[in-house]
N, C-alpha and C positions, 0 to 999 in steps of 0.2 A: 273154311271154304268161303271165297270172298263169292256174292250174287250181285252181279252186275245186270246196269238196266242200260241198255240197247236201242237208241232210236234209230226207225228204220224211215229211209227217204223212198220217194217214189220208182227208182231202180230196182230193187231187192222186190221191193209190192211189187209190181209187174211181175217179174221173175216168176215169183210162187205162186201167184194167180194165173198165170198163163196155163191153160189145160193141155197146149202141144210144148210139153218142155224139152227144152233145147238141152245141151249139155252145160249150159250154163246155170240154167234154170236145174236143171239136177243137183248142179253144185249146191248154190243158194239154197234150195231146200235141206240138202246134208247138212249145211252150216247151221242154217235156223233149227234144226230139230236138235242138233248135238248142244247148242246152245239152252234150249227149252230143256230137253233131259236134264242139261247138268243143273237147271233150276236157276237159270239167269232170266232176268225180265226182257219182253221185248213190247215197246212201246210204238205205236201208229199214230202221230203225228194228226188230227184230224184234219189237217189240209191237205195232206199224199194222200188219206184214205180219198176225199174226196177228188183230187185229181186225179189218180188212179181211175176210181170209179166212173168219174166224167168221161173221161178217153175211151172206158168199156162198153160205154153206150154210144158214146158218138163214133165208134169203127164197128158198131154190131156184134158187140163179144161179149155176147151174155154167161158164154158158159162161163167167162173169168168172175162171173158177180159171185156172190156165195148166195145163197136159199133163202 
């Protein structure tokens, strides 16, 4: 079994943080979980996290924050 490590850009973060998921956003979670199950790494970039994040405060989208 090869475990591949996976950097995720700012696209995909949005995606799976977004709390009203689109069918897009449904995808992109299918993808990311079948990828975690099969035991593949997935890596956050600490600049998309932060860009990401920035964006979710500056349009009032807190639900997208995590806890």
């Amino acid at each position: 079994m090869v475990v591949r490590t996976i950097l995720l850009d700012t696209g995909p973060i949005g995606l799976v943080t977004n709390p009203k998921l689109s069918s897009q956003g449904i995808a992109c979670n299918q993808w990311l979980q079948s990828h975690l199950k099969s035991g593949n790494h997935i890596v956050v970039p600490e600049i998309a996290d932060y860009e990401v994040r920035r964006e979710l405060l500056r349009a009032n989208k807190k639900k997208g924050l995590p806890a």
